[in-house]
C-alpha positions in Angstrom: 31.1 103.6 151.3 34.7 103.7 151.6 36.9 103.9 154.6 39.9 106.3 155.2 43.0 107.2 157.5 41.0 109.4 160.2 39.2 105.7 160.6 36.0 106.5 159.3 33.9 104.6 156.6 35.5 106.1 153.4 35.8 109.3 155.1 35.8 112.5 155.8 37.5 122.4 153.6 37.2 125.1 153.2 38.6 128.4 153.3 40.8 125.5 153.3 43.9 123.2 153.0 42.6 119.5 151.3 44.8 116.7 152.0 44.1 113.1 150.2 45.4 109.9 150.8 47.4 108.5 148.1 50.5 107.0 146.9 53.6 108.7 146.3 57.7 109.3 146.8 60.1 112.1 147.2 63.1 111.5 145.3 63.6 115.5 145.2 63.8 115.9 149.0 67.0 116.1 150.6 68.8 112.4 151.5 69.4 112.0 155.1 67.5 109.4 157.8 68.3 111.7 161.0 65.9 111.3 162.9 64.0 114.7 163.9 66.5 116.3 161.3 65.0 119.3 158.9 65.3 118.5 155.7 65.0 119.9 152.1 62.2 121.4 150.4 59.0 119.7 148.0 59.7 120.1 144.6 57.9 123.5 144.3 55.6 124.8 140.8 54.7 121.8 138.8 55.1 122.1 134.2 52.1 122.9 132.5 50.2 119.9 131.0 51.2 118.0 134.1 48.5 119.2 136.3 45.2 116.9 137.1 41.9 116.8 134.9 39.8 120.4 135.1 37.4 120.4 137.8 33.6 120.3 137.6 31.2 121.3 140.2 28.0 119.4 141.5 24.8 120.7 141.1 23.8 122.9 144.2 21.7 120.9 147.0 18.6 122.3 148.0 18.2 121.8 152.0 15.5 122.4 154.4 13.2 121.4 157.6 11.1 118.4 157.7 8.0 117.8 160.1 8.8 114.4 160.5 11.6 112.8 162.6 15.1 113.9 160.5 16.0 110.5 161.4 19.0 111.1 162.5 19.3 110.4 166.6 21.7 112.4 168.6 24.2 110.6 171.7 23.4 112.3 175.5 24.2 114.8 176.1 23.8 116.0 172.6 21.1 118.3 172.1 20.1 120.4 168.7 21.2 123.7 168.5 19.2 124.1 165.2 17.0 122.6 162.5 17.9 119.7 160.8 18.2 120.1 157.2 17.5 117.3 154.6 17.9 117.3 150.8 16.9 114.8 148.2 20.2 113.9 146.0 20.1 113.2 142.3 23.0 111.0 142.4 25.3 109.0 143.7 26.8 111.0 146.8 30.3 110.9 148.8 30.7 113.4 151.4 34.0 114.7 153.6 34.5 117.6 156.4 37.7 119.4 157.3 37.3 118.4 161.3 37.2 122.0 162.6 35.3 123.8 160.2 31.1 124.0 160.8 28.7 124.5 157.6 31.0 123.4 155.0 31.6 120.1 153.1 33.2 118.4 150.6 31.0 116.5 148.0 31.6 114.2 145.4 29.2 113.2 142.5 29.4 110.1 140.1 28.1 106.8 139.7 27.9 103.1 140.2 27.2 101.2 136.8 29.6 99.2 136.0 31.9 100.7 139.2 32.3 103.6 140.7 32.6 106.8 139.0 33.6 110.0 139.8 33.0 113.0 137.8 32.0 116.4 139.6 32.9 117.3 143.1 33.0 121.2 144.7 33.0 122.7 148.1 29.5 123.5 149.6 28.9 126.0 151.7 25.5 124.9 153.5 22.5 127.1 154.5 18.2 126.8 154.7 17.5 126.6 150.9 20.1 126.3 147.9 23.5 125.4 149.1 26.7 127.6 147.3 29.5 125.4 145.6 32.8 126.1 144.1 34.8 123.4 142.1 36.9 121.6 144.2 39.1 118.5 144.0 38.4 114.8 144.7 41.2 112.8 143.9 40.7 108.9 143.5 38.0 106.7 145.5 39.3 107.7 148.9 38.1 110.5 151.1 40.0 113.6 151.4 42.1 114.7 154.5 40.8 118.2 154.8 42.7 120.4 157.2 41.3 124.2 157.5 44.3 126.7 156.3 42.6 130.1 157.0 42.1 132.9 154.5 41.0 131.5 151.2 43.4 128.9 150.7 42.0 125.7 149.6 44.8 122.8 149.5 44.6 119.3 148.2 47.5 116.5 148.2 46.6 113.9 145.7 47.0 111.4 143.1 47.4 112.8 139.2 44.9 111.2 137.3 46.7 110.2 134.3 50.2 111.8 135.2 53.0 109.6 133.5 55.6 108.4 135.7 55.7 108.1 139.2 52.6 109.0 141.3 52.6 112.3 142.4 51.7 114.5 145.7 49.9 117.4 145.0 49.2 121.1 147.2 46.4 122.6 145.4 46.6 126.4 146.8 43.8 128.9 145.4 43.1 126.8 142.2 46.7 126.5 141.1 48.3 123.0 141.3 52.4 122.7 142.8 53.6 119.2 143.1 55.1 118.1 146.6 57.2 115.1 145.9 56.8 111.8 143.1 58.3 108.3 144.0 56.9 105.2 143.9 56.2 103.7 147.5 55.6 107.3 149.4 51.6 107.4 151.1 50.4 110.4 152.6 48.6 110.1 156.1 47.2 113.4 157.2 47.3 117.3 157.3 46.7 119.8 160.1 47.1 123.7 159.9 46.9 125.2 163.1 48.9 128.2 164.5 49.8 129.8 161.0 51.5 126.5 159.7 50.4 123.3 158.1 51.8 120.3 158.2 51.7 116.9 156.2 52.3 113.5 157.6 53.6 110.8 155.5 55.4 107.4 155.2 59.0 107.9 155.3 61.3 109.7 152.3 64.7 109.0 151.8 66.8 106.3 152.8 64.4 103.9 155.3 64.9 105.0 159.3 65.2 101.6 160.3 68.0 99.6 159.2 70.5 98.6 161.7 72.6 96.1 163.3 69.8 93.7 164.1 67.3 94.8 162.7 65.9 93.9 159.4 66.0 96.6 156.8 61.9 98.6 157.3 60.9 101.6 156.7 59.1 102.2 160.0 58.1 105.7 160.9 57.4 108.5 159.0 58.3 112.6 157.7 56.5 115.5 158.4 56.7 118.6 156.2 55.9 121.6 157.7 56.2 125.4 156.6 53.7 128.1 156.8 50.1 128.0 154.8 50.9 131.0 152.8 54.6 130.3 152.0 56.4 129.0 148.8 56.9 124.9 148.8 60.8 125.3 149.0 60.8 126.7 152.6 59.1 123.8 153.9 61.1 121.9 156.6 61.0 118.1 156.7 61.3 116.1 159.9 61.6 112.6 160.4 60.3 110.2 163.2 61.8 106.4 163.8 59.8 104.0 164.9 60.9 101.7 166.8 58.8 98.8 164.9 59.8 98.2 161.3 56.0 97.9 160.4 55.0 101.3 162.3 53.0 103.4 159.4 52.0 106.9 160.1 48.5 107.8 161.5 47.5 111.0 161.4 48.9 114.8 162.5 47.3 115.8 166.2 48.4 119.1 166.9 50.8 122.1 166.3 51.9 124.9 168.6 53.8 127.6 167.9 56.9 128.1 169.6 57.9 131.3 168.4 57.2 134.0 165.4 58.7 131.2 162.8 59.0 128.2 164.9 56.4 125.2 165.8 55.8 121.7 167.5 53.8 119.1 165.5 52.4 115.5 167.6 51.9 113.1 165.0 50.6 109.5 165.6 52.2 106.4 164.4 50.5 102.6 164.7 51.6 99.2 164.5 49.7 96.3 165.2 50.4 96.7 169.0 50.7 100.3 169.9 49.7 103.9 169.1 52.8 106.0 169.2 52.1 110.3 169.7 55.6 111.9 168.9 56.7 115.5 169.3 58.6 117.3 166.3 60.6 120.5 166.6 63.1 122.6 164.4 66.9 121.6 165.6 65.6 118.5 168.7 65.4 114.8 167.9 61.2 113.4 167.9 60.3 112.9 171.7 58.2 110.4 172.1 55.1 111.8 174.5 52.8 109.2 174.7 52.4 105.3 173.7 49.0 103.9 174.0 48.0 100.3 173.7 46.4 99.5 170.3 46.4 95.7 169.5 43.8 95.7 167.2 43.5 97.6 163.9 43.6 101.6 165.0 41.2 104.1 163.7 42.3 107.0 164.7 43.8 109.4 167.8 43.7 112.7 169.4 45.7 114.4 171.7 43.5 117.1 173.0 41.9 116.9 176.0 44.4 113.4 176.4 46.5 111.2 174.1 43.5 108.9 173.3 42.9 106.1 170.1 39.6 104.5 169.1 40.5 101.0 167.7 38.2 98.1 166.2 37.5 95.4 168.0 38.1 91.8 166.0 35.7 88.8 166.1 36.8 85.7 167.3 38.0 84.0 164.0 36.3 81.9 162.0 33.4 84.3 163.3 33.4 87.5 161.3 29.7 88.1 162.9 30.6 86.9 167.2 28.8 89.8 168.8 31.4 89.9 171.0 33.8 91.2 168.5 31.2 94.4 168.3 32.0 98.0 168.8 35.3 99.9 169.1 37.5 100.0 172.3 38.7 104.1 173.4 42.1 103.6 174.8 43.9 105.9 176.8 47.7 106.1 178.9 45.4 104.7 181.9 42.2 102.8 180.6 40.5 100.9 178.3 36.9 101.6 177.2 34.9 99.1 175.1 32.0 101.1 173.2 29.5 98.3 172.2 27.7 98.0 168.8 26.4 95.0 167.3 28.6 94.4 164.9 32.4 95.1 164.6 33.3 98.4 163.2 34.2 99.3 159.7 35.6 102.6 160.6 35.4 105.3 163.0 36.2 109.1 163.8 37.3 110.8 167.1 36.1 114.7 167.4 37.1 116.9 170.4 34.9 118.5 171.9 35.0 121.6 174.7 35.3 119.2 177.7 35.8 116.0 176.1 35.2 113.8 173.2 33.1 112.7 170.4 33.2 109.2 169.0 31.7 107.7 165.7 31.9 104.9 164.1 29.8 102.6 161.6 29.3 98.6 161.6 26.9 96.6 159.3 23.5 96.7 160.0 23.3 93.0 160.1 26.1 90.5 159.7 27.8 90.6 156.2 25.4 93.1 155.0 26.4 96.5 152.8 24.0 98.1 154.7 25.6 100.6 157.9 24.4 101.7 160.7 26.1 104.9 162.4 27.2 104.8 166.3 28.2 107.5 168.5 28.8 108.3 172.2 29.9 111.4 174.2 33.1 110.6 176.3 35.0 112.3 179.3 38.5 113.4 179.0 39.6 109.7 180.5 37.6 108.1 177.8 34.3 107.0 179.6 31.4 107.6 178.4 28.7 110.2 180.0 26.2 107.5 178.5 25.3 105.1 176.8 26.0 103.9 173.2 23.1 105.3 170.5 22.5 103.8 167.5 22.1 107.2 165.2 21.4 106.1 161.3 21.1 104.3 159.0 24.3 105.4 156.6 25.9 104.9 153.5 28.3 108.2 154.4 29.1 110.1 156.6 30.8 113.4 158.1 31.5 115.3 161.1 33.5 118.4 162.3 33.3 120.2 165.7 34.6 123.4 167.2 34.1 123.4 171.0 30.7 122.0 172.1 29.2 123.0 168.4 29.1 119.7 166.3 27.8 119.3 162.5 27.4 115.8 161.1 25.9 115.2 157.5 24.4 111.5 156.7 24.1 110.1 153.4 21.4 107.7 153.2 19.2 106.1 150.2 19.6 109.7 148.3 18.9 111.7 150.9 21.4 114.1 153.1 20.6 115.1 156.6 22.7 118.1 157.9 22.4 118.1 161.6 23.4 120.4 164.0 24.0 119.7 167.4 25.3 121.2 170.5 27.3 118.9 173.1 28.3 120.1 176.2 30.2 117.7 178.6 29.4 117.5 182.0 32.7 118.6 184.4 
């Protein structure tokens, strides 16, 4: 298992635009450290040879009912609005989900002797009985950031395997590679397409946004690019956001609005080790900061829809990796703080809106300093309380979860053996 930006364990498109974490710079873009300024373009096509390895697809999965228990619980007021579905795996399995997009996951195939291995991955499109894949990417060891970009575009920022030089940021768009940016200390953070534009969060490019009289020199804050799904790379707009804490990294893009017939508003989250910042980026205004939320422990990850809201992990009281009162996750809000219990303290974790309110995940060892996970969950209010308690769901070496109003699907890897469940969860008002 692995763990990733949207805070789950080594997380987690189709008809889709695929966004991976990874290292990377922008020497290309244009030089300037306005803050909320538009700048430049991504670099556009990238030369032939220069592309990553050919893709390979997994073998199709082969899914359907069991009698038994699917062994997979659901949180109140969670209910199943169909079957289960189960499938044995032949191999070693990662799996990922763009967050709004039902019956479709990412899957990645390899193995573990000496380390892990990657060597087939494709987009699968789930039903009863044998599954449909396509080739898709999986870049590096780390799950994808998978944002849905409508039509048939399927996107991927990522690592080259084997590129020389810097490392480079890739858009994969309808099988053909075109490079972002390259640089040396660039990461990217997430991806949303909503609204007929996409966007891509990432550590700052240029000159650092930080450096002033009195301040240390940091590179606190980030860059968004933005442009629309179906558009060439150059007429991308860049934005930047300050933060104003040297060590503020970017956490993940929340939401974009359209403002007009070419214009759009992105939120995009920012963490430090005290605070959850949501900022608000438009063509031609400085960021507006629009919400801070208290995070002092290690953030997972934020929404902003229904309410500005961050699931963080709790820490154990040190030298006590395994006090049970480090256990669980705390959802944090303008207003309150909510402490979801587990026995253990998280490893990572996922928020999911939902129609009325909120879906949270999140996985802790199943006993102290074991490999073995077990999967939380709990259906929350607007506010951040919970409409009851904590349930212990699975046993899980992986997992994945999108949702699209009350309709939730969650696949769990376990001891070669999937479960795609489908649940409906309507929130009380």
């Amino acid at each position: 298992m692995k763990e990733t930006q949207a805070g789950r364990w080594d997380k987690g498109a189709w008809l889709a635009l695929l966004l991976l974490v990874t290292t990377s710079g922008c020497r290309s873009c244009a030089d300037s450290s306005a803050v909320g300024g538009t700048e430049g373009s991504v670099e556009g096509p990238a030369p032939v040879g220069s592309t990553p390895l050919p893709l390979r697809s997994p073998e199709p999965w082969t899914l359907g009912a069991t009698r038994r228990q699917p062994g997979v619980a659901l949180p109140p007021p969670c209910v199943a609005r169909a079957d289960s579905l189960r499938g044995v795996l032949s191999r070693e399995t990662w799996i990922a989900a763009e967050p709004q997009t039902l019956g479709k996951a990412l899957v990645a195939e390899g193995t573990m002797v000496p380390k892990w291995h990657l060597d087939s991955a494709g987009l699968m499109t789930m039903t009863h009985g044998r599954t449909a894949v396509v080739p898709m990417p999986w870049l590096g060891d780390d799950a994808p950031l998978l944002a849905y970009a409508g039509a048939d575009d399927r996107w991927l920022v990522g690592p080259a395997p084997r590129h020389p030089g810097e490392p480079t940021l890739w858009l994969w768009r309808g099988g053909v590679w075109e490079r972002l940016a390259t640089g040396p200390d660039l990461a990217a953070a997430g991806t949303l397409c909503d609204a007929g534009a996409c966007a891509v969060l990432c550590t700052p490019l240029g000159d650092p946004l930080n450096e002033g009289p009195g301040q240390r020199p940091g590179r606190g804050g980030a860059s968004v690019l933005l442009g629309r799904a179906d558009e060439a790379l150059h007429s991308w707009a860049r934005f930047d956001v300050a933060s104003n804490r040297p060590e503020g990294v970017p956490l993940g893009v929340e939401a974009i609005e359209q403002l007009g017939d070419e214009d759009w508003q992105v939120t995009v989250t920012i963490k430090d080790d005290l605070q959850v910042q949501f900022f608000r980026v438009a063509r031609g205004k400085p960021a507006q900061l629009a919400a801070v939320i208290d995070a002092p422990q290690r953030a997972l990850d934020a929404l902003v829809d229904p309410s500005p809201m961050a699931m963080t992990a709790q820490a154990s009281p040190a030298p006590q990796p395994c006090a049970a009162e480090g256990g669980g996750v705390t959802i944090a809000t303008e207003r309150r703080e909510t402490q979801l219990r587990s026995a253990l303290p998280a490893t990572g974790g996922a928020l999911r809106p939902l129609a009325h309110g909120v879906l949270a995940l999140w996985s802790a060892p199943s006993r102290c300093e074991a490999r073995d996970q077990t999967l939380y969950g709990a259906v929350l209010r607007s506010d951040g309380s919970p409409v009851a308690p904590v349930t212990p769901l699975a046993q899980a070496d992986d997992y994945a979860v999108s949702s699209t109003g009350d309709q939730v699907d969650l696949w769990v890897v376990h001891d070669r053996r999937v479960t795609w469940v489908r649940a409906r969860c309507p929130v009380p008002r």
